[in-house]
Every structure is written in C-alpha cells, then in structure tokens.
ZAMARGU-4260 file (C-alpha; in steps of 0.2 Angstrom, whole numbers, plus 5000, padded with zeros to 4 digits):
<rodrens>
0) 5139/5788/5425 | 5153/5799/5423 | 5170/5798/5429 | 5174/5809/5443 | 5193/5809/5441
5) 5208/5804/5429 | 5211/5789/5440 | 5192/5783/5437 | 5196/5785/5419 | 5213/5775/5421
10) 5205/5759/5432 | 5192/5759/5420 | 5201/5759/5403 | 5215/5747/5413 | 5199/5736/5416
15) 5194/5735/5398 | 5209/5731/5388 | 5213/5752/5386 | 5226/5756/5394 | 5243/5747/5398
20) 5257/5752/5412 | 5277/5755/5409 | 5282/5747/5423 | 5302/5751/5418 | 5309/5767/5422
25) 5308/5780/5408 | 5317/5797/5403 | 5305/5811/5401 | 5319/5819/5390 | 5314/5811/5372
30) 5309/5792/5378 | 5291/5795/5385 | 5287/5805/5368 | 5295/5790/5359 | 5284/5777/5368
35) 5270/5786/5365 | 5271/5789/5346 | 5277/5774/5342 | 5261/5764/5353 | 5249/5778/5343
40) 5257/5773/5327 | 5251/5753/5331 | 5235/5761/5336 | 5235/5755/5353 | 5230/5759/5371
45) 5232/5772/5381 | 5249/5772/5392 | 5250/5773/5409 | 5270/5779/5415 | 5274/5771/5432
50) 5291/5775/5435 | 5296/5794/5427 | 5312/5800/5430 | 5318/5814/5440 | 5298/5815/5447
55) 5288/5807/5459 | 5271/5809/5448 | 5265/5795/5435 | 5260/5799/5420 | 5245/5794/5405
60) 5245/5797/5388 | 5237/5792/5372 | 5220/5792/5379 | 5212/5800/5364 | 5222/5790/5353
65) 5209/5781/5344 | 5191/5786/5340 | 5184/5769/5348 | 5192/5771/5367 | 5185/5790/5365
70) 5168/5784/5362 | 5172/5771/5376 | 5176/5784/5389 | 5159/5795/5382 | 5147/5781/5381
75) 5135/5786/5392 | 5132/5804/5387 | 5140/5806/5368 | 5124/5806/5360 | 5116/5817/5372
80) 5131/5831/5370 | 5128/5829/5348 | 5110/5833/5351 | 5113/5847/5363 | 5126/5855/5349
85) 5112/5852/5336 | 5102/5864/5346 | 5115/5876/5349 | 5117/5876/5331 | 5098/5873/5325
90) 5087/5879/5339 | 5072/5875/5326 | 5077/5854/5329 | 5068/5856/5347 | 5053/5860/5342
95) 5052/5849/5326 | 5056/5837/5336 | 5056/5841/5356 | 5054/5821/5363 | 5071/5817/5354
100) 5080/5832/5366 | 5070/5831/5380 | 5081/5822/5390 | 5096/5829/5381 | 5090/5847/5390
105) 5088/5840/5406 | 5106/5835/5404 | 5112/5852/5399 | 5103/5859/5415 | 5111/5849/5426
110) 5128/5851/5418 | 5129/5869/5426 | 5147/5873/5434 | 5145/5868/5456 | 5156/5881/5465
115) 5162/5869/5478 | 5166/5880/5496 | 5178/5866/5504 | 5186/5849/5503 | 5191/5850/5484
120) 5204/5834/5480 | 5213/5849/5472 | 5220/5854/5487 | 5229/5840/5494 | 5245/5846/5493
125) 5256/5859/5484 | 5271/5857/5473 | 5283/5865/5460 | 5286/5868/5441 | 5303/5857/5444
130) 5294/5842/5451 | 5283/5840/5437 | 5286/5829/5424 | 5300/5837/5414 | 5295/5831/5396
135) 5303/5834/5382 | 5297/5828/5364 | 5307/5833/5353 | 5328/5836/5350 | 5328/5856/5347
140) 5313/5858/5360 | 5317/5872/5372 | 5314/5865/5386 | 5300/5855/5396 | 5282/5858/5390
145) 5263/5856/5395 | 5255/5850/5381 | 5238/5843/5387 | 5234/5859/5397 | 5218/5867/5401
150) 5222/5883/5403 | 5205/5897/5411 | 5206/5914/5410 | 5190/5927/5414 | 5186/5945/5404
155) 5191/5957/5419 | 5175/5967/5412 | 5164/5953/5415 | 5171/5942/5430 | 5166/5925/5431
160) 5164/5907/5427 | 5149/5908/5413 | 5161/5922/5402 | 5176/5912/5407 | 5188/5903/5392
165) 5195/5887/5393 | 5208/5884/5380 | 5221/5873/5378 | 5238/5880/5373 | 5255/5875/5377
170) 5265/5879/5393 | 5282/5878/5392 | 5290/5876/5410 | 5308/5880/5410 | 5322/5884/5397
175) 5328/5900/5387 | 5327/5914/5400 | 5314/5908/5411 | 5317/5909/5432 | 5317/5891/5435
180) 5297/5888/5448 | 5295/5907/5445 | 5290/5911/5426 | 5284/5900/5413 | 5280/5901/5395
185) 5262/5905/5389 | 5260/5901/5369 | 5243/5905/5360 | 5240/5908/5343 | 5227/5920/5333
190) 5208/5918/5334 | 5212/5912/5353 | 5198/5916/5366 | 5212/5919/5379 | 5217/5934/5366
195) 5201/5946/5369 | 5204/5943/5390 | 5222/5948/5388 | 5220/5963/5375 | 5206/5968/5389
200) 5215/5967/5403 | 5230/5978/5395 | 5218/5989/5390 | 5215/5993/5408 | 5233/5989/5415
205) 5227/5976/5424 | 5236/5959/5426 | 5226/5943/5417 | 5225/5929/5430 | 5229/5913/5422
210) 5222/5895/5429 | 5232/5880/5420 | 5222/5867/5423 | 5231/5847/5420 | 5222/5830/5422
215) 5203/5829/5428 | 5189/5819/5420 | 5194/5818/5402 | 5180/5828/5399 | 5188/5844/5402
220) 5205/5845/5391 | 5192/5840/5375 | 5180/5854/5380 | 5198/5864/5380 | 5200/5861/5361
225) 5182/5861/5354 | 5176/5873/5345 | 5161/5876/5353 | 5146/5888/5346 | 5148/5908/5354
230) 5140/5908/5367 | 5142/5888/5373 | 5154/5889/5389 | 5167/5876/5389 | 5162/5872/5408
235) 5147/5866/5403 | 5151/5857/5387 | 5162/5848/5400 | 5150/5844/5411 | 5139/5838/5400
240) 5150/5823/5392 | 5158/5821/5408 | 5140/5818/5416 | 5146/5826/5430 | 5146/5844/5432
245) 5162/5856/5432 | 5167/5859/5449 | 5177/5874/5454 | 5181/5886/5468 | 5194/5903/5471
250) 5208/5901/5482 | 5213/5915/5492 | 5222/5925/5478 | 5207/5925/5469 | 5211/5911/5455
255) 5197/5900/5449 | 5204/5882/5455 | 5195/5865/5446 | 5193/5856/5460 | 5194/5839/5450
260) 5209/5842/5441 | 5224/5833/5446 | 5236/5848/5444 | 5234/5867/5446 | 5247/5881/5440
265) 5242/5898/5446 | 5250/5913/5440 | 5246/5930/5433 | 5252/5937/5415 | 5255/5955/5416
270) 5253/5969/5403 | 5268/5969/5387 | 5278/5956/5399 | 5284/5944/5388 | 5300/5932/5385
275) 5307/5919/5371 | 5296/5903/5370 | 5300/5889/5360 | 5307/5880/5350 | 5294/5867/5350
280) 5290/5855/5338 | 5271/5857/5331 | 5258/5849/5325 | 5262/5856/5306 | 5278/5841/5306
285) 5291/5856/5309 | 5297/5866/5325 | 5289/5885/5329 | 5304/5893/5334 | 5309/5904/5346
290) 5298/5921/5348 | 5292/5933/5364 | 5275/5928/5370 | 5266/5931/5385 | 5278/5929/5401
295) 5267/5919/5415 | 5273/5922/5434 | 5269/5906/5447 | 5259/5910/5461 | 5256/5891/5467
300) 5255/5873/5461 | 5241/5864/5468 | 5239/5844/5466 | 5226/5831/5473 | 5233/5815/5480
305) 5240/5802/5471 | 5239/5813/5456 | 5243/5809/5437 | 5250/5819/5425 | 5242/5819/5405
310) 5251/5823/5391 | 5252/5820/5373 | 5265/5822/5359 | 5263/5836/5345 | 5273/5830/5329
315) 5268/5829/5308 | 5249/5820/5304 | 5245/5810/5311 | 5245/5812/5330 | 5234/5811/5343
320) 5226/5827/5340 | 5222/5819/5324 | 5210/5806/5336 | 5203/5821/5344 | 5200/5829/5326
325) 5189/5813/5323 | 5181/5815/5340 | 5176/5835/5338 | 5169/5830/5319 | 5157/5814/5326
330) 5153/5828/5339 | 5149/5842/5331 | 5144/5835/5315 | 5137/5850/5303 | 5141/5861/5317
335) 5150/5875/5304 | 5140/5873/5288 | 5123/5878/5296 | 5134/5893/5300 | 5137/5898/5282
340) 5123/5898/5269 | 5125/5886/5255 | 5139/5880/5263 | 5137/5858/5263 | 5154/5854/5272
345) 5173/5859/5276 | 5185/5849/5279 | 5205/5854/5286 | 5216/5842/5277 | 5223/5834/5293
350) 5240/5826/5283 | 5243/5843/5278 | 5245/5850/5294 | 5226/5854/5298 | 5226/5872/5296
355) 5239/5875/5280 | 5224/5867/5267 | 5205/5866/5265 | 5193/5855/5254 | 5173/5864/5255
360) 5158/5859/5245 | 5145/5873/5241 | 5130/5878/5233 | 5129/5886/5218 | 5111/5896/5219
365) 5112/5911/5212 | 5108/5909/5193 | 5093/5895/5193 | 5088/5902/5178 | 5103/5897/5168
370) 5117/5884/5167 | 5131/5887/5179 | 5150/5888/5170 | 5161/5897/5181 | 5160/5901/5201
375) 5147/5913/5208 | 5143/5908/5225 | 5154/5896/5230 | 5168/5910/5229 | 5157/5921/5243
380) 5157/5904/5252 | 5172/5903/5250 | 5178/5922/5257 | 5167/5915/5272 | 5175/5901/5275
385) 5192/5913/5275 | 5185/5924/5288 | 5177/5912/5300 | 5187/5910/5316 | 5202/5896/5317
390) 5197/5892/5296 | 5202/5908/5292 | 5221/5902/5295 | 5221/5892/5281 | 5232/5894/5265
395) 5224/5884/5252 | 5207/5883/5250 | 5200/5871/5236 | 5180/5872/5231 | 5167/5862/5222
400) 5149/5863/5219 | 5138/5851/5228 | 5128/5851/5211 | 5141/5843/5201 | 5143/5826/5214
405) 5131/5825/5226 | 5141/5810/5231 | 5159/5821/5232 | 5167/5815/5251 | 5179/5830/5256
410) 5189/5815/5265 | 5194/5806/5249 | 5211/5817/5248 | 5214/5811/5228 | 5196/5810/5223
415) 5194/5829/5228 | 5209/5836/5219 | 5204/5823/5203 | 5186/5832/5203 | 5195/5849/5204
420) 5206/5848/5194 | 5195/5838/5181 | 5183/5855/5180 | 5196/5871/5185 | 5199/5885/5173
425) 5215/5891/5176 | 5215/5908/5168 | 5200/5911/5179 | 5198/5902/5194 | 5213/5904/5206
430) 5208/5920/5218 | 5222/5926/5229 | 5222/5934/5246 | 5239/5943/5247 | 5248/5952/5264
435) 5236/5943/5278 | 5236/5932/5293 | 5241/5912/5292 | 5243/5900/5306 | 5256/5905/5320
440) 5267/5889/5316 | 5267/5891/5296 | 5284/5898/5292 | 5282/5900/5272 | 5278/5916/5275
445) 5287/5932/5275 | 5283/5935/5294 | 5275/5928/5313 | 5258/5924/5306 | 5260/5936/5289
450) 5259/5926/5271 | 5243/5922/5259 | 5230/5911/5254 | 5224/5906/5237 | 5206/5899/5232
455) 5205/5886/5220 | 5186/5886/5212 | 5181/5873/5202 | 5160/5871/5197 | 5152/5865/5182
460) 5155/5850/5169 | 5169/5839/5166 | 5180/5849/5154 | 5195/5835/5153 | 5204/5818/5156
465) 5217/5818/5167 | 5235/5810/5165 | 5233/5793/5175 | 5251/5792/5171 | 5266/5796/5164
470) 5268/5793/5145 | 5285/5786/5140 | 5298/5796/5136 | 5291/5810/5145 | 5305/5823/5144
475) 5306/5840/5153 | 5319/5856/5151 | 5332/5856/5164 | 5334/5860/5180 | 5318/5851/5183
480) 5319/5836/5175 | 5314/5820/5185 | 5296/5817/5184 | 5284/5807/5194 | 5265/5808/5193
485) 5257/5809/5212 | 5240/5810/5207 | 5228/5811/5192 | 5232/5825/5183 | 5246/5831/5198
490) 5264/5827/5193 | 5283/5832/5205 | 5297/5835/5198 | 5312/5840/5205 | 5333/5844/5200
495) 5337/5860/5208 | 5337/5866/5226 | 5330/5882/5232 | 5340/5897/5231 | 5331/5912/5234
500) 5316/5923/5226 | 5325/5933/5217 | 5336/5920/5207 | 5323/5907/5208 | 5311/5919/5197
505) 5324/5919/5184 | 5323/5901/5184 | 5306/5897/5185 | 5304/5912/5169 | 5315/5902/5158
510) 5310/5886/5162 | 5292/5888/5159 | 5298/5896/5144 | 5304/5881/5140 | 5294/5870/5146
515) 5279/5877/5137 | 5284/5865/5121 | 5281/5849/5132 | 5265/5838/5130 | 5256/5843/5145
520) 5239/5834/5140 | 5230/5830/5157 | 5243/5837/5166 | 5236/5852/5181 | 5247/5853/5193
525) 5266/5855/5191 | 5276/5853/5212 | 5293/5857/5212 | 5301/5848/5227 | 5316/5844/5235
530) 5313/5824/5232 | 5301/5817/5220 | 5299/5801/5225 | 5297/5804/5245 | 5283/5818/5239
535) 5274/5806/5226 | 5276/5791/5237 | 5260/5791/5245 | 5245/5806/5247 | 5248/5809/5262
540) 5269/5814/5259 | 5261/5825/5245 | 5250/5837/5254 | 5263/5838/5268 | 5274/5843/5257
545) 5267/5854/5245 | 5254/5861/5258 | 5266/5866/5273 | 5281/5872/5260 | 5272/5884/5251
550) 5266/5902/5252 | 5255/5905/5239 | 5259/5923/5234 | 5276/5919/5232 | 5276/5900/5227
555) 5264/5899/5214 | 5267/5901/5197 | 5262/5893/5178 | 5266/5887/5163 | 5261/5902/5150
560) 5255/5914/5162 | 5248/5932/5163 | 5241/5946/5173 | 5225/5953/5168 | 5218/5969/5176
565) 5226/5962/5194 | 5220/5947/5191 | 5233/5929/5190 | 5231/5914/5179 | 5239/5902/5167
570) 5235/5896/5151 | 5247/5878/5156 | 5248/5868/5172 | 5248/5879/5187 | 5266/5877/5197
575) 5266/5877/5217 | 5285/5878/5222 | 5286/5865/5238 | 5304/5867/5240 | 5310/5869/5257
580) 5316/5888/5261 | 5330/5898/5269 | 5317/5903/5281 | 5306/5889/5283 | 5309/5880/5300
585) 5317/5865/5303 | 5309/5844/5300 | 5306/5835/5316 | 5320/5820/5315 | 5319/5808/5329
590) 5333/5805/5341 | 5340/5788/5332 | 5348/5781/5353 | 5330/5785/5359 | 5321/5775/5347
595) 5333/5761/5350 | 5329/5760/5369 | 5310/5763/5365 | 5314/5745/5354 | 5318/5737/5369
600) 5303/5737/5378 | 5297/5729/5364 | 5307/5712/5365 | 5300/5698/5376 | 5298/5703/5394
605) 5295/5724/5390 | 5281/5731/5393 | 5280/5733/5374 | 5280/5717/5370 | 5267/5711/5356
610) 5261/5731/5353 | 5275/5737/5347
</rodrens>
C-alpha cells in the first residue's frame, strides 16, 4: 500500500525507528540546515521540526537521507517500478520474459494521473510566501529558498498532464529585489525540461503557468529529479512507486493543482521577465552567485490541513541528494548504457560535485581483427556520453575499456584513476572539447555555463608501475615545491597562490622547464593546489578539489609538452591547475554560533541526544 500523504509517511517512519521530532524551538535562519547536516552526517533518521520559528508550519527533512529508509518507504512497489524502467528501456525483456512483468504492467496501468473534480486535501486553506518556513542554509544565501520543490509546467502547444514536466528546481522566496508575497525566484539550469515550455511559451508571447508543488507522498519530489526515459511522464512514475496514483485538478485560473501535496505556489513566468536570484549555496560545495533568472509572479498559495513542510540542504558531497543518487542508480540500474552502444556503465563522481567529473567503461569493437593499442571506439562513446542530456555538463571525462578488466567498478574512485593512468598515453590520449556548455553552478569557467571538457582515454595493456609513494629526497624546482602523493601515480604540490592567466603561464613555462630534470618515474598526474595536505588527505578532498577548481582549457598543462597539428599532449606528467581563482565562487563555511547551538541539542535532555 502506498502512502496517501506526507503525514502517512511521517507516522510511519516515526513508528519504525525513522524519523525523530525537535521538540525545542528552532531558527530557520542557519539552525534547521545545521540540524540537519550534522543528523545526515551520523546517518540518521529523518527529522521532524515541531516548533519553527517565525511560522506556524512543522517541518521534515532527511527523509531520503539513507538508501535503507528510501527502500523502507518503497517497499511495496520498488521492484515493480525497476522492472517497469527495464521495459521502458528494453521493451524486448516483456517478451523474453512476459510472466516476470506481468504484474509490473498492470501496475503501470493503474498508475495513470486521476483528475480529481472536488474535495482535494489541497484546498483546505490558503496562505502566503511570508508564512512559509523561511529557511536559510547557508551565511551568503540571498534569502529563504525552496529546496525540495516539485515544480509543473505544461507545453502551451500541447496542454496537459501527459506532455506536462515535473522538475525540481530551487525557489528562492524573498531577498534581493523580490516584492515580498508577490514575486519569487525561479532557478533552472541547462538540459532542464521546464526550458523547452518556457522557450515555447516566449515564442508565442504567452505567459508559462508555473505549479510549485511541496510535500505530498514521497513519491512525487523523487519522480521530480529522475531522469526518466523520453517519453516516461513524471506523474506516472510517481504513481507507480507511490502505489497510489497522481491526483490533480485546475483551479479556476487554470493552474494544475496536486491535490495531495501539502503546499501549492501558483504563479505565472512571463516572457524576458527576469530578476537577480541567488546567492545560494550548491550542491558543487560553493555558492551560485547572483544572476537574472526567470522572475515568477504569485497568484495563490494553497495548503491541506495540518500540513508539513519538506526540505533538504544543498552543500559539498555528500548530501542528501547524494541518497537520492543511490536511490535513482538501484532504480534505474543500466537505464543509460542500453542508450549508447557499447557503452557498459557511467558513473558521475558524486565527491566531485556530480556533474564536474565522469568515470565510463566501453567497448572497444571496431578492430576484432587485430590487437587494440590506442582508443577507437571508446572515444565515439565517449563524444556520446558528452552530448547526452544532464551528462553532457561534465568537465572531465575519464575512459576505460571493458576488455582490459572486466572486473573494473567505476565506484572504486582510486582503482579507476590507478587503471587509467596505469595504460594512458599522454602525447595521444587527452581529447579536448573547447568554448562549450558546463554546469550552471561551475564557475572555473570564463562565463554562466561557458568553459571545456577534456576526455581522458585510456585502452589497452599495462604500459607501467605507478609511484606508490614518494622516494626520499624528492625534490622539485620552486614555487611548487611541497610534495605529497594522493594516489598511485597522482602527486599535489603546492608553494605559490594563484595570480592570474597571464602571469601564471609564465610560471608554469619556467617551472616545467625546470621541473623536467626531476625523476618523474610513476608519476602521471602533477595538481597544483592551494593546500597539499587538505587535497591529499583523503580521495574524496582530492577530486573536490581538483575536479570543481579546474577548467580544462585553461588549467591543464604538462611537463614537456607540445602541439601537433591542433592536437595537445605531453611527453611528462600532465599538470591540472586546482588552485582557487579570482573568479571562482566562494567555499561554503559554516556559521561557528549556529553550530554551537545545534551542539546543544546534543547534551542529555536534547532532542539530539545519543545521534549527534
């Protein structure tokens, strides 16, 4: 059985060991982000707000935080829904099979969106943007935002729920220049279905009705952030996890109104309105700063009774969106391989920031007839990979051969870039991508969504040993001195801040000059960082740091190299420059008196007590 509300999914998770209440009061400014992290970080249970501040709405939170509760709260249709995307995907599993999805199908059918004609929860009582819960996550934030939104929009050329989009993007709800109840933020980045409406609707100088959806059946904000098959609507993915169909109605201004979720924001986005949103702190471990997106004008704020208000917190890997990444793979399994030939699996780096770095494993099939020893087709699966929708953000993109390790898991961070690196040509397998798109919150490049992207293509036999440590007496040219190995093969350095491109390319000319007399047996991969010890402490603080700092047009470079007919390469280590930048955007540094009241509710007598 499926849960018909948020509340259902509360008791139930309360009832189970899931979910714990925060029966003190709490300050929506900083606290309840606080709470959260630090309850996410102990991989605990989800966290029910009693007493907010400045509102008269509770709050939950965390209640994808660990892949376990998720499969709790899905138990009763989770395998059902990975069969149903196995068909979407592989239509010729039904009939190789057709016992194992029969009753899969018969859920799918009855999964169909109900338009309900009266007494929706929904529409209990109204509210406004001020009465909402004002949370703030981070310091520089711009104001209060939405961060666990479902947010509907309809093509105006093809009205209706079956061609409708259900995304989840943030809503920012007052701050900067914003008409406090009157006009809130609307923030969506590239490859966004929500994109193709608006686009449409300017095209014809129509306004795009917006729907922002918060709370429900916990079905509906994941089918928001799936990447569902074309042609797979949201509504029904939701109603079929949520074994309980999508149910929904227009009000009298014509908006589509979930008549299960606990809050609805109406309001319409009109054509080249827009105003500064942000700062916010992202998923990427930095702030998105403050630029015009799509200005949303508030038409009505619906709630059910007794309604609860869900959010989550964005910050550095990992977060709870990182749960919801494990969620959407044990979902979706092989979803995008089958999608691209030869391709065996894809993986975004979550510590790296998701969308800033990608491992892949492909086939190499186009030369049976002879020994492979440099990439052929795993560099068209890789262009493929670069082009296919949210993937095609990604800066760095390293690439095996399935061939040369059957047994190579694209999840083992530093046996990936040890089998890389272990095969790699330099002078001939690094394959740039210059003057395109990257991800909205990446700020290593030279503009809003503007930088580069860099394939690293390694196939064939071992061709060397790499340095499993530092010998003694290691000793480099200055200004980057200071040593320290990260990972086989992969050593930081550091000595010298970043000044800018023009000076640092004097720099890094004469110091690979120089550096070319050192013993650089084993050695790879050369990162110039700010701190070497914080970047080589762990894996995970080395591809945050060298992934998210780094553009890889402008921040590679290498011991010895050249340019051959437009093509890049070195004959030494390859260099990638992970200092921070003039331009990059700002760490996300926790509040130091907010954390020491979240410690509080950790002593004997908190509600903390024994999980923090």
């Amino acid at each position: 059985m499926g849960y018909k509300s948020l509340h259902e999914c509360v008791i139930d998770l309360e009832n189970n060991g899931h979910l714990i209440r925060i029966k003190e009061e709490v300050d929506p400014y900083l606290e309840m982000a606080a709470i959260h992290m630090r309850v996410y970080d102990a991989q605990g249970p989800a966290i029910y707000f009693e007493n907010i501040k400045g509102s008269k709405f509770p709050a939950v939170s965390n209640l994808f935080g660990t892949l376990e509760r998720s499969k709790f709260m899905f138990r009763d249709s989770l395998e059902h829904v990975k069969r149903l995307v196995d068909v979407k995907m592989n239509p010729m599993s039904v009939l190789k099979n057709p016992f194992r999805y029969a009753g899969s199908s018969m859920v799918a059918l009855g999964a169909l969106p109900w338009k309900k004609k009266s007494n929706a929860p929904i529409l209990y009582g109204r509210t406004s943007i001020a009465e909402l819960p004002q949370i703030v996550n981070w310091p520089m934030d711009g104001g209060p935002f939405v961060t666990m939104p479902q947010v509907y929009t309809e093509d105006v050329t093809k009205p209706g729920i079956m061609n409708a989009n259900l995304g989840m993007y943030r809503i920012q709800l007052a701050g900067n220049d914003y008409i406090q109840n009157e006009e809130i933020g609307l923030h969506y980045q590239l490859h966004r279905g929500i994109g193709v409406h608006q686009t449409k609707a300017n095209q014809l100088g129509k306004p795009l009705k917006v729907s922002i959806f918060v709370g429900g059946p916990p079905s509906h904000p994941l089918s928001a952030v799936m990447p569902l098959p074309e042609g797979l609507s949201e509504m029904i993915f939701a109603g079929t996890l949520g074994n309980r169909r999508f149910r929904y109605f227009y009000d009298d201004e014509g908006f589509c109104i979930s008549a299960d979720a606990d809050f609805v924001i109406t309001g319409t986005v009109y054509p080249n309105e827009n105003k500064p949103e942000g700062p916010f702190g992202d998923h990427i471990g930095y702030y998105s700063l403050v630029h015009d997106f799509p200005l949303m004008k508030v038409h009505k704020v619906y709630h059910k009774k007794d309604p609860i208000w869900s959010f989550t917190v964005v910050g550095r890997p990992p977060q709870e969106d990182t749960s919801f990444g494990a969620l959407i793979h044990e979902i979706t399994g092989n979803a995008i391989p089958q999608q691209i030939a030869g391709l065996h699996a894809v993986h975004a780096v979550d510590p790296a920031g998701v969308h800033p770095l990608l491992f892949a494993i492909g086939s190499e099939r186009y030369t049976p007839y002879q020994k492979v020893e440099r990439p052929q087709e795993v560099l068209t699966i890789a262009n493929q990979i670069l082009g296919t929708n949210q993937l095609s953000l990604a800066k760095f993109l390293f690439i095996s051969a399935f061939e040369d390790n059957p047994k190579l898991d694209i999840h083992d961070i530093e046996g990936f870039f040890t089998h890389i690196f272990e095969r790699i040509d330099l002078t001939r397998d690094l394959h740039f991508l210059t003057n395109t798109t990257i991800d909205t919150l990446d700020y290593t490049g030279d503009g809003l969504n503007a930088g580069s992207k860099v394939t690293f293509a390694a196939v064939g036999d071992k061709k060397r040993e790499l340095a499993r440590s530092l010998p003694a007496g290691f000793d480099l040219p200055r200004p980057f001195q200071h040593a320290k190995l990260a990972l086989p093969g992969i050593v930081v350095v550091d000595g010298k801040a970043f000044s800018t491109y023009a000076e640092e390319a004097i720099v890094l000319e004469e110091w690979t000059n120089a550096a070319k007399t050192a013993d650089w047996t084993g050695i790879q991969c050369i990162v110039l960082a700010d701190d070497a010890g914080f970047v080589a402490e762990n894996v995970n603080n080395f591809v945050w740091t060298t992934f998210t700092r780094s553009n890889p047009s402008h921040d590679i470079y290498g011991i010895d190299s050249f340019t051959e007919y437009k093509h890049w390469g070195c004959r030494g280590p390859v260099i990638i420059d992970a200092r921070a930048k003039p331009h990059h955007a700002p760490d996300l540094i926790k509040d130091s008196a907010v954390e020491r009241r979240v410690d509080q509710l950790g002593t004997k007598g908190g509600s903390l007590h024994g999980i923090i």
